[in-house]
C-alpha positions in Angstrom: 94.9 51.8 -241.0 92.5 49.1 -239.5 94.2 49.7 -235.9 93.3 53.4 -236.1 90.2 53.0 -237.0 89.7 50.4 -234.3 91.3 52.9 -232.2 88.6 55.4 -233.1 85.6 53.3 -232.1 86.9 52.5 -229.3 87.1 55.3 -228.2 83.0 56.6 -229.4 82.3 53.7 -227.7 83.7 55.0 -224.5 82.7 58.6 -224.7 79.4 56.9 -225.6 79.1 55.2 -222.3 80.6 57.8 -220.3 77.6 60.0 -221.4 75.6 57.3 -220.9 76.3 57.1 -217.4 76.3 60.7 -216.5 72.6 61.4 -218.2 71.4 57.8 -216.5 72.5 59.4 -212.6 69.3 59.8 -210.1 69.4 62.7 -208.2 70.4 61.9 -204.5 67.9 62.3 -201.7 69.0 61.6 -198.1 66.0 60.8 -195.0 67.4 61.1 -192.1 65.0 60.2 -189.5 63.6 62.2 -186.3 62.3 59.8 -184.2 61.2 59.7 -180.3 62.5 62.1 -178.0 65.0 65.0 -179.6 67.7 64.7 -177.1 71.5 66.6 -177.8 72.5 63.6 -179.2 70.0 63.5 -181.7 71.8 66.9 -183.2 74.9 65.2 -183.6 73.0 62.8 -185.8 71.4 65.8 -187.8 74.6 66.9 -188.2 76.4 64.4 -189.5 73.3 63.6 -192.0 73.6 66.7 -193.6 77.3 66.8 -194.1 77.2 63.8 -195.6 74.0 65.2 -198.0 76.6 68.0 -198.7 79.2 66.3 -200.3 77.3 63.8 -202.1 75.5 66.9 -203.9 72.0 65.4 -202.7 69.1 67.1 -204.6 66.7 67.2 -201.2 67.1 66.2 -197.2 63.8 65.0 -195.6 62.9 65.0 -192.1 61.0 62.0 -191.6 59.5 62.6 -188.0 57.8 60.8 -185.8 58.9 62.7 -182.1 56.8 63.8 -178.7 58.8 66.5 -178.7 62.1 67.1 -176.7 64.8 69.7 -175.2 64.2 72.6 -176.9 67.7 73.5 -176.6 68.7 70.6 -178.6 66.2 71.5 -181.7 67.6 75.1 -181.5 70.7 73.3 -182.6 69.4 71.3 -185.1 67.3 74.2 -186.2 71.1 75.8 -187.2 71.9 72.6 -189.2 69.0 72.9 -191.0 69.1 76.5 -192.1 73.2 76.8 -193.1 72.2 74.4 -195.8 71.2 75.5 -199.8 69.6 72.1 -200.2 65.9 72.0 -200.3 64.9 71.0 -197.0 61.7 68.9 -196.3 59.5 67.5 -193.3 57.5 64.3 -193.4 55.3 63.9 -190.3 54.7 60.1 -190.1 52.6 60.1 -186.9 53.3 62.8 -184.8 55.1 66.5 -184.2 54.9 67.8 -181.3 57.1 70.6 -179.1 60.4 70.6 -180.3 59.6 68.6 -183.5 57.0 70.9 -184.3 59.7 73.6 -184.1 62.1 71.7 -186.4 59.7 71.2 -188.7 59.0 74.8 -188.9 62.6 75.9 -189.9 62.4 73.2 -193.0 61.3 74.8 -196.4 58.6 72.3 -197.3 56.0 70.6 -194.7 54.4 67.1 -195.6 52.2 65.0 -193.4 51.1 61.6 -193.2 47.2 60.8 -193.2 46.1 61.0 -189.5 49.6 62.7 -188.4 49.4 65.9 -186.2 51.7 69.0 -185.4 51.9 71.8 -183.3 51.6 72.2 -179.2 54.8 73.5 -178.9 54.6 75.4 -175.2 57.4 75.1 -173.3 57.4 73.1 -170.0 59.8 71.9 -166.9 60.1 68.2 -166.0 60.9 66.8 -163.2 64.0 64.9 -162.2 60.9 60.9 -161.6 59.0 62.2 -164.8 56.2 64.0 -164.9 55.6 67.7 -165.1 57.2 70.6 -162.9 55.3 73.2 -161.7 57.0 76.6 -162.1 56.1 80.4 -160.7 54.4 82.8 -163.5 57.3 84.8 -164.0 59.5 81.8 -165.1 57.2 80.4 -167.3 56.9 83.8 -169.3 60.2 83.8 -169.6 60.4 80.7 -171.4 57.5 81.1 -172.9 58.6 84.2 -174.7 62.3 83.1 -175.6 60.6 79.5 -177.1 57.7 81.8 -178.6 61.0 83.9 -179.9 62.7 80.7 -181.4 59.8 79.1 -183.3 59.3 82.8 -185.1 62.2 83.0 -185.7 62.5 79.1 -186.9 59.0 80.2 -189.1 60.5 83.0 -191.3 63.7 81.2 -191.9 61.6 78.1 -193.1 59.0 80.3 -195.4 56.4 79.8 -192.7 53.3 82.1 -191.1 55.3 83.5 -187.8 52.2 84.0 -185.8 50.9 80.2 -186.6 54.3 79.3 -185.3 53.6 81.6 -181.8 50.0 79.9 -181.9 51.5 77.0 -181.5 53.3 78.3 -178.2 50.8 80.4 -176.5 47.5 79.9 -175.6 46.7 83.4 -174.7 46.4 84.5 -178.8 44.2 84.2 -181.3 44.7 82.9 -184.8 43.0 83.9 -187.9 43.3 84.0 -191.6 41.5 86.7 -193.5 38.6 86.7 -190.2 38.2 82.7 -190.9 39.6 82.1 -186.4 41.7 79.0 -187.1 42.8 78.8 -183.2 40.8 80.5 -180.6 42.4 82.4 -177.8 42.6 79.4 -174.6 43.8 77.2 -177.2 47.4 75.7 -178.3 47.6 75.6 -182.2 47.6 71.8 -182.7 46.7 70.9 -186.5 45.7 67.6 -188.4 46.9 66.9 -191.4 43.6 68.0 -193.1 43.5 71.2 -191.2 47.2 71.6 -191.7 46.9 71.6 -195.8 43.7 73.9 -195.6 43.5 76.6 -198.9 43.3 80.1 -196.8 43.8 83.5 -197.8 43.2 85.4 -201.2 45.8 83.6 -203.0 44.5 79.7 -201.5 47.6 79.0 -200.1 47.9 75.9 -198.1 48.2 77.3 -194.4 50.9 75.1 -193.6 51.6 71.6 -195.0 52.1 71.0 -198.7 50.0 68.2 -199.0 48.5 64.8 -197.2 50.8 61.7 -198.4 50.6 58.2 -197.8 54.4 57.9 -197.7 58.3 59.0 -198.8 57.8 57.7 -201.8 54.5 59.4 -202.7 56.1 62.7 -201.3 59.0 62.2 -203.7 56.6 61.3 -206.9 54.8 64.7 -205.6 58.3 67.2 -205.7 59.5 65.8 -209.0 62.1 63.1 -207.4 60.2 60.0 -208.0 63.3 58.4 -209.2 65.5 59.5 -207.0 68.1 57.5 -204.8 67.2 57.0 -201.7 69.7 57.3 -199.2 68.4 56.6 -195.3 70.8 57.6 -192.7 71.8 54.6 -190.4 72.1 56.0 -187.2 75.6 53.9 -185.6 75.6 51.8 -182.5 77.2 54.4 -180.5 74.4 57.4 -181.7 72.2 55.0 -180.3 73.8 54.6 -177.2 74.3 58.1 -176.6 71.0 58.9 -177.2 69.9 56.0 -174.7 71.7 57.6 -172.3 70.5 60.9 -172.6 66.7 59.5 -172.3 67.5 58.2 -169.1 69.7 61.1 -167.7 67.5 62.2 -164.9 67.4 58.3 -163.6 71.9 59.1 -164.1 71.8 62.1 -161.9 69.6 60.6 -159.0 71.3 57.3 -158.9 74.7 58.8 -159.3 73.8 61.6 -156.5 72.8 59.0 -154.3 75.1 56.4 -154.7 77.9 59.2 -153.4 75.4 60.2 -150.5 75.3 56.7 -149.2 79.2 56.1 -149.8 79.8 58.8 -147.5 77.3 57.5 -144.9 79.4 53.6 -144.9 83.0 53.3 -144.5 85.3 52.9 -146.9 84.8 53.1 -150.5 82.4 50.4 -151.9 80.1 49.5 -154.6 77.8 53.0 -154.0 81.0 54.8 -154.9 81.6 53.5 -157.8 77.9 53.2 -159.1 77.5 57.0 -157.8 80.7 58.1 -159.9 79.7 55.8 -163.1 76.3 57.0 -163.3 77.5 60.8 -162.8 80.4 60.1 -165.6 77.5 58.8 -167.7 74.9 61.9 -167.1 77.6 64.9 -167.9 79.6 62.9 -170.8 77.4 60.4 -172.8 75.9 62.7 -175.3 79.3 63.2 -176.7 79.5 59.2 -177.4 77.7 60.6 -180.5 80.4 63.3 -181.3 83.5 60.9 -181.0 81.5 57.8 -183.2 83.2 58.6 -186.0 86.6 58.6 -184.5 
């Protein structure tokens, strides 16, 4: 008699604790961050952040950015990340958003900035192999205007955002207004503060496009509801990190590896050119997928 009844508060005890444990879980919030230039390796970062989000049933990803923008063909891919997901997607601007990060931020539901951040000027532009920008003929820069200007729309409705603010933000040849109140005058790139950013416009005082102004992640989560939630920062590995190094400095590849071969075939034999020509080339078409095979 005394064992079952031992037996039996042993047991509350457990299904006590269990419960315990189950109501006492935070919600799980993962940051992955966005920071310098968004390169292809970058999305295999994005990628893998999210997955992981995914299967540890996080409540919310945020964005926290920081970027002078990038290869646009890179955010179109993280852009497709982003928008496969059902969990809440958010963007905090710590400094700066600019081009391509612009863009990203775009396709997340929920825009936050930092006080004294900025977003926007995301026109499209050709850089030269030494740095610098490339001067192209009219006709190719419409056409990548309009195919960027057709991304960042499109990167707009998918994220709950004004389309037109996003195309403001591309060409300089429209104007932007809300409700006759000009917010970007034609001649202009759409380039916002965070003060002009969280502006009340239209009938219904909307903000126009960030959520609010603050200080940090841990005000923004306080802000959504999350204030006690996990946070879980996605360490970017050593080889991410080296991939991405190498695809910052894949112009310098391609001219050193291109020249090395030129002057191997100007001096007999196969030397030390060769082989830094070939390295450098190896390095240029294959170092972004370092990031791919880090997990293997």
């Amino acid at each position: 008699m005394i064992r079952r009844i031992l037996y039996t508060l042993l047991a509350s005890l457990a299904l006590t604790s269990a419960h315990a444990q189950e109501t006492n879980t935070a919600p799980l919030v993962y940051i992955i961050p966005v920071k310098k230039m968004i390169e292809p390796a970058l999305l295999y970062v994005v990628r893998r952040g999210v997955d992981e989000a995914i299967r540890n049933d996080a409540q919310a990803i945020i964005f926290e950015m920081d970027t002078p923008g990038g290869v646009v063909n890179a955010a179109k891919g993280i852009i497709a990340v982003i928008t496969k997901t059902d969990i809440p997607t958010y963007t905090f601007i710590e400094n700066d958003a600019y081009s391509a990060g612009a863009i990203i931020a775009l396709a997340t539901k929920h825009i936050y900035m930092a006080p004294g951040s900025v977003i926007g000027a995301a026109t499209p532009m050709m850089m030269a192999p030494t740095g610098g920008v490339q001067d192209m003929p009219d006709e190719v820069q419409e056409k990548m205007t309009s195919a960027v200007a057709a991304m960042v729309r499109a990167a707009a409705e998918q994220g709950g955002h004004d389309p037109q603010l996003a195309e403001a933000m591309v060409r300089a040849d429209i104007e932007y207004s809300v409700n006759g109140t000009v917010v970007s005058e034609e001649g202009r790139l759409l380039t916002l503060t965070n003060e002009e950013a969280s502006q009340l416009v239209g009938d219904e005082q909307t903000p126009l496009l960030s959520e609010g102004t603050v200080e940090d992640i841990d005000a923004l989560l306080e802000r959504i509801g999350l204030g006690n939630a996990e946070q879980r920062v996605l360490q970017v590995t050593a080889a991410e990190r080296l991939a991405r190094l190498i695809a910052g400095i894949a112009p310098i590849l391609m001219i050193i590896g291109l020249g090395g071969l030129w002057l191997e075939l100007k001096t007999p034999g196969f030397g030390i050119f060769g082989i830094a020509g070939i390295s450098c080339l190896l390095l240029f078409f294959f170092g972004h997928h370092i990031a791919g095979l880090a997990g293997l």
